[in-house]
N, C-alpha and C positions, 0 to 999 in steps of 0.2 A: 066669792069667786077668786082664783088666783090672779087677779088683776091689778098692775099697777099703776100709780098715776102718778106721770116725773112733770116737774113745770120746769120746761127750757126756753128762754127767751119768752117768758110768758105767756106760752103757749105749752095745754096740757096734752102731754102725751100721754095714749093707753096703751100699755103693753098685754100684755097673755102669756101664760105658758104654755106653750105648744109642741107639739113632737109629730114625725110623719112617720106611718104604722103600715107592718103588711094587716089585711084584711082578712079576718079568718071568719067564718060562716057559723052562726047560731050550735048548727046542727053540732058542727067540731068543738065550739064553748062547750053543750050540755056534756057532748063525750068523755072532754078532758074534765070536767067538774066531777061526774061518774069516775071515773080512773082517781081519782085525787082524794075520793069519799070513802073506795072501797080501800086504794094502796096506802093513802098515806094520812090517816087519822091523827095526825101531829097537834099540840096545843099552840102554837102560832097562830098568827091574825090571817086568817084565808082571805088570799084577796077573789074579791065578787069576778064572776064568771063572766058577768058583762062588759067587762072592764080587761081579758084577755084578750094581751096583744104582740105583735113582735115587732118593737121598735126597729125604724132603719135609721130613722136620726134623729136626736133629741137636740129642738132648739131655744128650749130655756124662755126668756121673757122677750119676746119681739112684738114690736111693735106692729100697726095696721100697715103700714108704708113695707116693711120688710113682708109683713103675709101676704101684701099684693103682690110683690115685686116676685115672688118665691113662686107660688098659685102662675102667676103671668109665663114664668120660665119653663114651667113642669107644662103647661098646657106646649110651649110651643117645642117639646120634647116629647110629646107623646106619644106621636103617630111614630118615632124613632124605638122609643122604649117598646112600643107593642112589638114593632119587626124584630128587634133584637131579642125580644123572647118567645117569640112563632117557635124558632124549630123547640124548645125545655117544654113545652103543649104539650098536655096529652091528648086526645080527639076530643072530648068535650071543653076544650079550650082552658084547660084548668094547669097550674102549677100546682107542685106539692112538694111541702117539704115534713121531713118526718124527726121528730123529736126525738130522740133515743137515750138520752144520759140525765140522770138528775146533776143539776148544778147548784152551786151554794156562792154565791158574794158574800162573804165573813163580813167587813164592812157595814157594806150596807143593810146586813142580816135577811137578805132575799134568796130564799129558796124557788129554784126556778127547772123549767127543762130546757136543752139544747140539742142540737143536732150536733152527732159525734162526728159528721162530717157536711160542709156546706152543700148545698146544693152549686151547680157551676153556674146559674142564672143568679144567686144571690148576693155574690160579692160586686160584681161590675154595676148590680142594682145601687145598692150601700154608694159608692161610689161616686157613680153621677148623680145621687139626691143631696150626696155632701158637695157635690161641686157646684151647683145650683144653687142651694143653702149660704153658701160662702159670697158667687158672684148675688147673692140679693143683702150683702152686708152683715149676712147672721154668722154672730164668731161662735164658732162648737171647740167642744173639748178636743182636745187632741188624741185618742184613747185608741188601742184596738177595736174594730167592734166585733162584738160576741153576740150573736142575733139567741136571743132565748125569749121563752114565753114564763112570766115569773106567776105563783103558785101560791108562797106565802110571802108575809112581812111580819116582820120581827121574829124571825129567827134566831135566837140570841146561841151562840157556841158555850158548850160543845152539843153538837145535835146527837140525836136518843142514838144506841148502839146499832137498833133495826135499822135504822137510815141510814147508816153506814155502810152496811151488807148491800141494800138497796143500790144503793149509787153507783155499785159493780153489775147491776143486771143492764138488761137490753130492756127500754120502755116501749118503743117503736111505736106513735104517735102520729099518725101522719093527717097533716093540713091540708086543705083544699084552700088553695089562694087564687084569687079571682082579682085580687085588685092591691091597690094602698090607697092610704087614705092622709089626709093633715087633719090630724087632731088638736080639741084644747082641751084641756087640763084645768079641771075646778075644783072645789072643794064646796060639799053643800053637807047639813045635819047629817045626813046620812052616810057621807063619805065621799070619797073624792069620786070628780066624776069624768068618763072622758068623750068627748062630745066630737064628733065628723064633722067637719067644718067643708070641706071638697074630697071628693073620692075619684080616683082614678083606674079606669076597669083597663085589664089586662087584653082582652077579647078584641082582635083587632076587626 
């Protein structure tokens, strides 16, 4: 497990690597895995279906005292978050946001998809989960955020010529989001894994 243990003043601390994620639904995994099988047969390391997600904020190694403090803050926010996104509902109580663009992080060699425009429920979301994150002591990067659902790893440049062509069309993917979730982040023989630690439904 990505776990680590710091001895401060003689007393061991556990940290985790953890990240808080929208919640995207089985049904929408198998889709995107189907779209991924038939459109983009690439040799890159596919990342597992169960394991798609659209981070809102990655908070690296925190400790049990920061995940309470954070978990403690989002509950006494929540009956706030649901009203703030009642009227972006559709009648079945669902959000959705639609993926439309392939994306590439050179760097980090993650081929991913993005929405070529946000949804207006999803930046003030980002927002207040960083603000949260912050008042419970957890320092985050300073970064834009780019909300995307990433597809493969180790995508090494230059990527094949079809994929290039590709990256000009319309994918138009659209998520049913019902919630977010604080996730941990591990690593087991099999691969890394990511585990819901508290999930927070949308549905007021």
């Amino acid at each position: 497990m990505a776990i680590l243990l710091l001895c401060v003043n003689r007393k061991v601390v556990m940290k985790k690597r953890m990240f808080i994620a929208l919640d995207i639904s089985d049904t929408d995994k198998i889709k995107l895995a189907q779209w991924r099988e038939q459109h983009l047969p690439l040799p890159f390391k596919a990342i597992n279906e169960k394991n798609f997600h659209i981070t809102l904020a990655f908070l690296g190694l925190i400790d049990n005292e920061q995940q309470l403090s954070l978990a403690q803050l989002i509950n006494q926010q929540h009956s706030f978050i649901q009203q703030y996104l009642q009227p972006f509902k559709a009648q079945n109580q669902t959000l959705f946001l639609v993926l439309s663009k392939i994306g590439y992080f050179k760097t980090a060699q993650v081929l991913h998809l993005m929405p070529t425009t946000n949804p207006d429920w999803l930046m003030p979301l980002n927002k207040l989960i960083i603000a949260l994150c912050l008042n419970s002591q957890i320092p985050l990067e300073n970064s834009v955020y780019q909300p995307h659902l990433s597809l493969f790893r180790k995508a090494k440049y230059p990527l094949p010529s079809g994929l290039t062509a590709l990256q000009q069309t319309s994918v138009e993917q659209q998520l049913s989001i019902t919630g977010f979730s604080l996730y941990h982040s591990y690593s087991t023989a099999l691969g890394v894994c990511y585990e819901p630690v508290q999930t927070w439904k949308i549905n007021a």
